[in-house]
PLY file of the C-alpha trace (Angstrom):
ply
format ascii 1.0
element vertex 297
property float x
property float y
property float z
element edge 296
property int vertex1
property int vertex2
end_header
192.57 122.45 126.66
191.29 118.82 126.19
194.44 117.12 126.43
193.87 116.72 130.23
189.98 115.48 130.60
190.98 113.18 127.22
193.81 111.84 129.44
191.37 111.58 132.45
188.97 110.06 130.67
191.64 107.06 129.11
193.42 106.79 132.46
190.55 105.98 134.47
187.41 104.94 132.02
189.13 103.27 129.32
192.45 101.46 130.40
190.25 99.66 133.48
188.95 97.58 130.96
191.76 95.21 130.22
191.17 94.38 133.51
188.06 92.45 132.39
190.02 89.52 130.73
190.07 88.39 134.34
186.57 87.06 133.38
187.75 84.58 131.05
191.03 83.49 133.04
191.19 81.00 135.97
193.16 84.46 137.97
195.82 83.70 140.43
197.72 86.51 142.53
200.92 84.98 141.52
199.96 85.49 137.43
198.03 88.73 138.03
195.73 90.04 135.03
198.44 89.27 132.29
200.20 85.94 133.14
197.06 84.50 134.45
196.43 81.12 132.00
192.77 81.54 130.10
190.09 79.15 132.35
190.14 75.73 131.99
186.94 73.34 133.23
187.51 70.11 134.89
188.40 67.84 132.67
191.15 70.65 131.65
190.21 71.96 128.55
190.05 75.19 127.57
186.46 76.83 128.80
187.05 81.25 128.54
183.08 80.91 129.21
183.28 79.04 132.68
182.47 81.38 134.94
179.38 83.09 133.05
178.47 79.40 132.75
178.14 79.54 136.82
176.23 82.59 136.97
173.37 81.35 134.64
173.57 77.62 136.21
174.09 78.59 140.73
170.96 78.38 141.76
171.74 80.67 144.56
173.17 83.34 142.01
170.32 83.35 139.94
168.17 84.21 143.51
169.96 87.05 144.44
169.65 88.38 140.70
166.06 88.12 140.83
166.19 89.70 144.56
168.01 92.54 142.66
165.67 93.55 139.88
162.23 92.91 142.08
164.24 95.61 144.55
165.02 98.05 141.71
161.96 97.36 139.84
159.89 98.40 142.80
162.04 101.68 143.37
161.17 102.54 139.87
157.18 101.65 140.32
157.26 103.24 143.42
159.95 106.02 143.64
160.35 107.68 139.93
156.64 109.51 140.26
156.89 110.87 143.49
159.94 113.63 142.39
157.20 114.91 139.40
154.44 114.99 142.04
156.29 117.20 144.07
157.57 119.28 141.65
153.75 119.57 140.50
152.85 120.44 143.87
155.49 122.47 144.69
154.64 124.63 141.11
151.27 125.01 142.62
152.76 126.90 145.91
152.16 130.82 145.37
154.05 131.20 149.01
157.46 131.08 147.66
158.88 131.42 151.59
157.24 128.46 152.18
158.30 126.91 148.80
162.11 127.61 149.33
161.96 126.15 153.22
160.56 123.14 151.44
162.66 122.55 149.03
165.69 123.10 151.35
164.22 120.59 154.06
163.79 117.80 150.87
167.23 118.37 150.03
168.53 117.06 153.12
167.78 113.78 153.83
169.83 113.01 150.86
172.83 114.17 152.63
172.71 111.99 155.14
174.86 108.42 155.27
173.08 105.35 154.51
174.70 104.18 157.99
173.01 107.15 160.06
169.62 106.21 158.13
169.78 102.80 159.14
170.51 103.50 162.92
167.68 105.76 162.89
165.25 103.87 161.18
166.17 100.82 163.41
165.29 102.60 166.68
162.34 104.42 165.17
161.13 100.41 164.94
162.75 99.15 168.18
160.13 97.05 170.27
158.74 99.85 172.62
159.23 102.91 170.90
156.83 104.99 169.92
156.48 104.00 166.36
155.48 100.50 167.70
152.99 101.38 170.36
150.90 103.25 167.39
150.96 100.31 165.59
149.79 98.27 168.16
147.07 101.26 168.69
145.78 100.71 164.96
146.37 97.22 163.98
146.54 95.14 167.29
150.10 94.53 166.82
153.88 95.34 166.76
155.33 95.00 163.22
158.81 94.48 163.22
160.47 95.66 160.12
163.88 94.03 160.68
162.86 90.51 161.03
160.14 90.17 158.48
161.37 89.86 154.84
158.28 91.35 153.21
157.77 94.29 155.35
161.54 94.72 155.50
161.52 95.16 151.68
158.63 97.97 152.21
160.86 99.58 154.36
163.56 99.73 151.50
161.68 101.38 149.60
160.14 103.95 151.68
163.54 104.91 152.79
164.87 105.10 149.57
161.88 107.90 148.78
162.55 109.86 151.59
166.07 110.10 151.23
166.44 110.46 147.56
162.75 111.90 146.16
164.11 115.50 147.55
167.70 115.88 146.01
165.40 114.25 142.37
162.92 117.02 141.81
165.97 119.36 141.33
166.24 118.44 137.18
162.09 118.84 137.17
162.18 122.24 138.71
164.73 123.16 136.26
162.66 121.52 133.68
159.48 123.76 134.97
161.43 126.80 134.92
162.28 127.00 131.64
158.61 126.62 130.87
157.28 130.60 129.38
154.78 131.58 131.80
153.18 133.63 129.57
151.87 130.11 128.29
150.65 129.42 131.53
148.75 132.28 131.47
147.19 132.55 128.38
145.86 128.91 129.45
144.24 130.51 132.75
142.68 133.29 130.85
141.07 131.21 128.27
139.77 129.28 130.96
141.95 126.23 131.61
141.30 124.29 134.64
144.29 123.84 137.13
144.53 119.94 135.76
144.39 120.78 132.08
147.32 123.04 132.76
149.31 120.63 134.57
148.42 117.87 131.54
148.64 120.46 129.12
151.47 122.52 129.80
153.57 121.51 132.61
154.01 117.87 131.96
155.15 118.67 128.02
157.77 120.81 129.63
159.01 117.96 132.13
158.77 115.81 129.47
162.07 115.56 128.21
164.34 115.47 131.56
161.26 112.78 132.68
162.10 110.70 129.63
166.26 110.84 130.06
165.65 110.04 134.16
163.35 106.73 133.13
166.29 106.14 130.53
169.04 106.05 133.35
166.20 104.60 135.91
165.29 101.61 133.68
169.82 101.23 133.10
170.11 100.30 136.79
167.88 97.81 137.38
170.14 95.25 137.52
171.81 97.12 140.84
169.98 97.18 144.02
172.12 99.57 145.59
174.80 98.32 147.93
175.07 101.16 150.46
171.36 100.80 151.30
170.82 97.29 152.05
174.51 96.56 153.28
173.81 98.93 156.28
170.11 98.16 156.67
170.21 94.67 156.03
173.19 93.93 158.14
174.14 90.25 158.37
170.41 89.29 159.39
170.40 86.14 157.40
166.20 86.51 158.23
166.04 88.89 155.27
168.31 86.64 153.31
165.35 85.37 150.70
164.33 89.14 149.64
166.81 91.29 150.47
169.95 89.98 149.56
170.97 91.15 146.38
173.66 90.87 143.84
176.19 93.44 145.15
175.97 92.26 148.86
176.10 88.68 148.02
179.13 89.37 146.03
180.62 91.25 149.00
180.09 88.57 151.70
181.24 85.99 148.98
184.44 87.56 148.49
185.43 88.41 152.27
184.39 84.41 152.96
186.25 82.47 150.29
188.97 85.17 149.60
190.05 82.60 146.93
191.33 83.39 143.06
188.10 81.88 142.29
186.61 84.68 143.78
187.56 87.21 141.78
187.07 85.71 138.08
183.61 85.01 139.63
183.04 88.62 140.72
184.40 90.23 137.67
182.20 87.83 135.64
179.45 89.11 137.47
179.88 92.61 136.98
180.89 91.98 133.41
177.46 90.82 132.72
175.70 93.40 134.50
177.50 96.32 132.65
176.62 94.42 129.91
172.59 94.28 130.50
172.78 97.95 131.89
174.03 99.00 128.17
171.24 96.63 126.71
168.66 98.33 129.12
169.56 101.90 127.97
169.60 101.51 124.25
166.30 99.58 124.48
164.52 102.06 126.52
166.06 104.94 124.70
164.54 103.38 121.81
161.46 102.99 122.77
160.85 106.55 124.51
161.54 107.99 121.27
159.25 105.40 119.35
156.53 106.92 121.93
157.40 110.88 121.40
160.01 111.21 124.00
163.05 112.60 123.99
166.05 110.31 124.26
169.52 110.64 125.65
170.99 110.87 121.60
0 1
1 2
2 3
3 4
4 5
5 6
6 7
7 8
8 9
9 10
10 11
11 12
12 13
13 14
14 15
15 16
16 17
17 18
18 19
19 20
20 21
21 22
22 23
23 24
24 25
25 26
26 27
27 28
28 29
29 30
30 31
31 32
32 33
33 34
34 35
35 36
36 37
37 38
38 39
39 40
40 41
41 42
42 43
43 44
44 45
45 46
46 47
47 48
48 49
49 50
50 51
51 52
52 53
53 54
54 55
55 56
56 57
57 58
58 59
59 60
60 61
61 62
62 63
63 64
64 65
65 66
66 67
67 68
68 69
69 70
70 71
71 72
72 73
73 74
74 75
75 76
76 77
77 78
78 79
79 80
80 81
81 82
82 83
83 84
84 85
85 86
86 87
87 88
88 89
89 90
90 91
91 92
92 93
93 94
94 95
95 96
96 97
97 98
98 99
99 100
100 101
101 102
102 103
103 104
104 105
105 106
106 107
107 108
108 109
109 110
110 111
111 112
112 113
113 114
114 115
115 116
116 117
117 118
118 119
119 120
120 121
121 122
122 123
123 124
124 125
125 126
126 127
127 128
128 129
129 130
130 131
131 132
132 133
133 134
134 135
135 136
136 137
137 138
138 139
139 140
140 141
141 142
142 143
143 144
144 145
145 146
146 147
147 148
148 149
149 150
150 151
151 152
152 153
153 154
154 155
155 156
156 157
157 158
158 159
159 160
160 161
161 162
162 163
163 164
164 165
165 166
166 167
167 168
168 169
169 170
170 171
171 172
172 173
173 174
174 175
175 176
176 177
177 178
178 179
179 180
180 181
181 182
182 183
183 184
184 185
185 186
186 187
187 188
188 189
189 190
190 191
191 192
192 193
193 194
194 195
195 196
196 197
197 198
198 199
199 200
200 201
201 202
202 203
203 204
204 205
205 206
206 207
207 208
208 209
209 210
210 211
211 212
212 213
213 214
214 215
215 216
216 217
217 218
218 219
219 220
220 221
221 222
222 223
223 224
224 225
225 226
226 227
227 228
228 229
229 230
230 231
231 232
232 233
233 234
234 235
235 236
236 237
237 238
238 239
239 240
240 241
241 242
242 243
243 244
244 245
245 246
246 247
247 248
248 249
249 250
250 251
251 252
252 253
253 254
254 255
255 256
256 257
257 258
258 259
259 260
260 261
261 262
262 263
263 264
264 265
265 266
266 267
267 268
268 269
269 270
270 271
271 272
272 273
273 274
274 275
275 276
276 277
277 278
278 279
279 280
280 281
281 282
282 283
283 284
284 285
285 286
286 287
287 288
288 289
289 290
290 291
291 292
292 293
293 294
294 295
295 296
């Protein structure tokens, strides 16, 4: 019964890899993967290393890198709490009509296309909408989201909450409800305060699915999430100096040199991020257990 999710697994997980020699090869079309000679550098010597040697030495590389994990960094400050809040809130709700209308309503938004987001979000901030005239009401001003690199990278984030923050307490209500209430309630009748059951009781039991989400968080810093900030960002060159990250830089490099260079270059690049993503999740496996957490093995 395992012969055909072992099969999957080798067709499509495990044979993909040889495709990473491209890496070390100067690729051409003509050679594909296999016939392609290993890279050379200019004075035609043998070099495997040449293209990682560009990613740690473009100057323009290394910004977009740095664009990428202040982006992901920031969903992580900003974003990973506010699933457990809700959840904590939501655990509080003794109106469970209510509590099921909410939870459906959160789920939503993270069924919607990162290209409907952006079109909405874009006329929510047009000049003249409504949006805009309460700014001006409070602070004196318009504040245009789309031209201003700062505030545009606010605006990543907050979008990224309200789409995603729904569909993320689904693992922490799961995580609540396997909690015995009869623990719950022995804390109420010995006189626990709302708080010190939360600290006490509820946390511990989110504990564990908190600790394997901060794993996999932690994992993708390195990717800043291409669907988001290809359709938000757009080709505003404006938003260029925070903004741009990794993944879309990649993509408009490719589509404007469309050269063999290209792809050694873009497989190096996603060589070495694999590679960091694997060093991310043993380290902060590692050190979630070292703290009392539970890890993902």
């Amino acid at each position: 019964m395992l012969i055909p999710a072992v099969a999957f697994f080798i067709t499509f997980s495990y044979v993909p890899l040889l495709g990473l020699q491209v890496a070390f090869k100067d690729y051409t079309m003509t050679g594909g993967i296999w016939n392609s000679s290993w890279a050379v550098n200019d004075a035609g010597a043998l070099d495997p290393f040449k293209y990682f040697r560009i990613i740690f030495t473009d100057a323009e590389i290394l910004s977009k890198m740095l664009n990428t994990v202040r982006l992901a960094s920031l969903r992580i400050v900003c974003g990973f709490p506010v699933p457990i809040l809700i959840v904590i809130f939501m655990n509080e709700m003794r109106w469970s009509g209510f509590k099921k209308t909410t939870q459906t309503l959160m789920y939503l938004p993270h069924f919607i296309s990162w290209v409907v987001i952006s079109g909405i979000f874009f006329q929510l901030t047009a000049e003249g909408s409504v949006l805009q005239q309460a700014f001006t009401a409070v602070f004196g001003h318009t504040i245009f989201f789309f031209n201003d690199p700062n505030t545009f990278l606010g605006l990543l984030i907050v979008t990224d909450i309200w789409k995603e923050a729904g569909w993320s307490t689904i693992i922490y209500l799961a995580a609540i409800s396997s909690i015995d209430p009869s623990i719950e309630e022995a804390a109420r009748i010995d006189g626990a305060s709302r708080f010190r059951r939360i600290w006490h009781i509820i946390l511990p039991g989110m504990l564990p699915a908190i600790s394997i989400n901060l794993i996999f968080s932690v994992s993708g810093i390195v990717y800043g999430g291409f669907d988001q900030v290809f359709n938000m960002m757009g080709e505003n060159s404006v938003l260029y100096s925070t903004a741009d990250i990794l993944e879309t830089y990649i993509y408009r490099y490719g589509i404007s040199r469309q050269s063999n260079y290209t792809i050694a270059l873009t497989t190096a690049l996603g060589m070495f991020n694999s590679a960091v993503s694997l060093a991310l999740i043993l380290l902060a496996n590692f050190f979630i257990k070292r703290i009392g957490g539970n890890g993902i093995w």
